[in-house]
Residue, then its C-alpha position, 0 to 999 in steps of 0.5 A: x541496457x537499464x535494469x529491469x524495475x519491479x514495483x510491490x504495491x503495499x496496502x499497510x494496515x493488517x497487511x504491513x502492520x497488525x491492525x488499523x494503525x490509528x488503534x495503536x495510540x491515536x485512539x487510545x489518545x481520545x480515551x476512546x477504543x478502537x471499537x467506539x471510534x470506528x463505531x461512531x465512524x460507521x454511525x456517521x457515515x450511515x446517518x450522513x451518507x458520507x463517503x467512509x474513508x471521508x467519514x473517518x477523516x472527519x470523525x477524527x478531527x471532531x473526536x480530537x476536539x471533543x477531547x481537547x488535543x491539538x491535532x497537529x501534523x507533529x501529534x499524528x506523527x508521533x502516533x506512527x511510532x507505536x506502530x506493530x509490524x507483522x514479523x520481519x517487516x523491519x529487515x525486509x525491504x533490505x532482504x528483497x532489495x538486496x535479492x533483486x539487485x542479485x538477479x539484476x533487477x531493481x526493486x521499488x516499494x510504494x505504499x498505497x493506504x487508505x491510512x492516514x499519511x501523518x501517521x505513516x510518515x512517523x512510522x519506521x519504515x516510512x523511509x523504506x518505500x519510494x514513495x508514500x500515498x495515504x489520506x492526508x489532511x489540509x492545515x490552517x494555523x497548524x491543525x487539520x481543515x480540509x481533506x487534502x487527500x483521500x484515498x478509498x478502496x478502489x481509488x487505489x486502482x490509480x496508482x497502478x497507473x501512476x507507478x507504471x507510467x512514472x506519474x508519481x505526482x498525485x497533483x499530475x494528472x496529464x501524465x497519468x491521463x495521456x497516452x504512452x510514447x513508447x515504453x512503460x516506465x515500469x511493465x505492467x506485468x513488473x508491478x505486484x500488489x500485496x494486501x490483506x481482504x475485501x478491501x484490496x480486491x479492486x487494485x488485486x483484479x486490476x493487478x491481474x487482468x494486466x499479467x502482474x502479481x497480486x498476494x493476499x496475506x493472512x492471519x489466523x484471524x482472516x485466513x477464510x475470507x483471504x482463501x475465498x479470494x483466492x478461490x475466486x482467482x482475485x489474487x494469484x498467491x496466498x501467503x501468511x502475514x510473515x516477512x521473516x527470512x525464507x519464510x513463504x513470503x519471502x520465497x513467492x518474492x523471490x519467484x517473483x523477481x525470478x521471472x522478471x529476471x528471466x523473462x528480461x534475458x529471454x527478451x534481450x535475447x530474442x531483440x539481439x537475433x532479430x537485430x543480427 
């Protein structure tokens, strides 16, 4: 009998790390603040009308060029090396593999972030997660053109169906799309969500309504509007931003792969008397 799979679907930004992670250096690279680039970003999108997650990927090729950098996949890249994680973020996937692998269950980490993918790709846990989704550019001649991906709030909900099914391809769309033979590759109720606000509550309700996990993390500055999301049962667990060893992110992971675990033995259990 294979081993049971639990899949956690991170958001990343102030879930994973501790801002927007293009504030870290690709913002101070325009000289500009996080707050004049996000600024101009919202200016865009209301005066265009243009889709806000489209906007931003658009305000940062036309910032690029107004302040003369040669926006390469390499220059992104090398802003993901500044990135700032929540404490234990560095250890954690090993810590959590290591604990499934304990209670017989194998564990898979998916990001899934309305981030720019250049950036994370040079982020050091990039290598952590089988498999990465975030808003990506289209290149001609070595500079970005074209949104080859965007990936908005509620687009996010895809990916859920995406990880149960196996269809991990963005560029597959019969699997993602036909009807299952048989089983799940991965249950829907083996499948956890984890972010940090408003912007994760489409994927955390989906999470919901088919029996899987959803956790809201918080800090200090966001732990009201992380509370009323609980209080209006959109997410199942509220945690603080703090993946350190048996801290209270650990120990709900650890419950986690504890029922997964249990419920596996309870079913092998209940199929080997049916077939006696």
């Amino acid at each position: 009998m294979s081993k049971p799979i639990v899949a956690i679907m991170y958001d990343f930004d102030k879930t994973l790390s501790t801002t927007d992670m293009q504030n870290y250096a690709f913002i101070p690279m325009l000289g500009l603040t996080p707050e004049e680039f996000w600024g101009a970003t919202g200016e865009f999108s209301e005066k265009t009308g243009c889709e806000r997650i489209l906007s931003y990927m658009y305000m940062m090729i036309k910032k690029s060029k107004e302040a003369g950098i040669n926006l390469t996949r390499e220059v992104l890249r090398d802003c993901g090396k500044n990135i700032k994680y929540h404490p234990g973020v560095t250890t954690w996937f090993q810590r959590i593999n290591d604990y499934g692998a304990s209670k017989g269950v194998k564990i898979e980490h998916y990001l899934v972030s309305s981030g720019t993918k250049e950036i994370l790709e040079g982020c050091s846990i990039y290598d952590k997660f089988t498999k990465v989704y975030g808003c990506e550019f289209y290149y001609e001649n070595g500079v970005p053109v074209w949104p080859k991906l965007a990936i908005n709030y509620t687009q996010k909900t895809q990916f859920f169906f995406r990880i149960a099914k196996g269809a991990v391809d963005i560029k597959d769309d019969n699997s993602v799309n036909e009807k299952v033979k048989g089983s799940l590759r991965i249950p829907y109720e083996n499948i956890v969500y984890i972010g940090d606000g408003m912007t994760d509550v489409a994927c955390m309700t989906l999470v919901n309504k088919n029996r899987g996990y959803s956790v809201g993390v918080y800090t200090d500055s966001n732990r009201a509007s992380v509370d009323q999301i609980r209080k209006d049962k959109r997410c199942r667990f509220v945690v603080k931003a703090d993946y350190s060893q048996d801290k209270d992110m650990e120990k709900v992971f650890k419950l986690i792969i504890d029922e997964v675990s249990n419920r596996e033995i309870l079913r092998a259990k209940e199929e080997a008397l049916a077939n006696k």
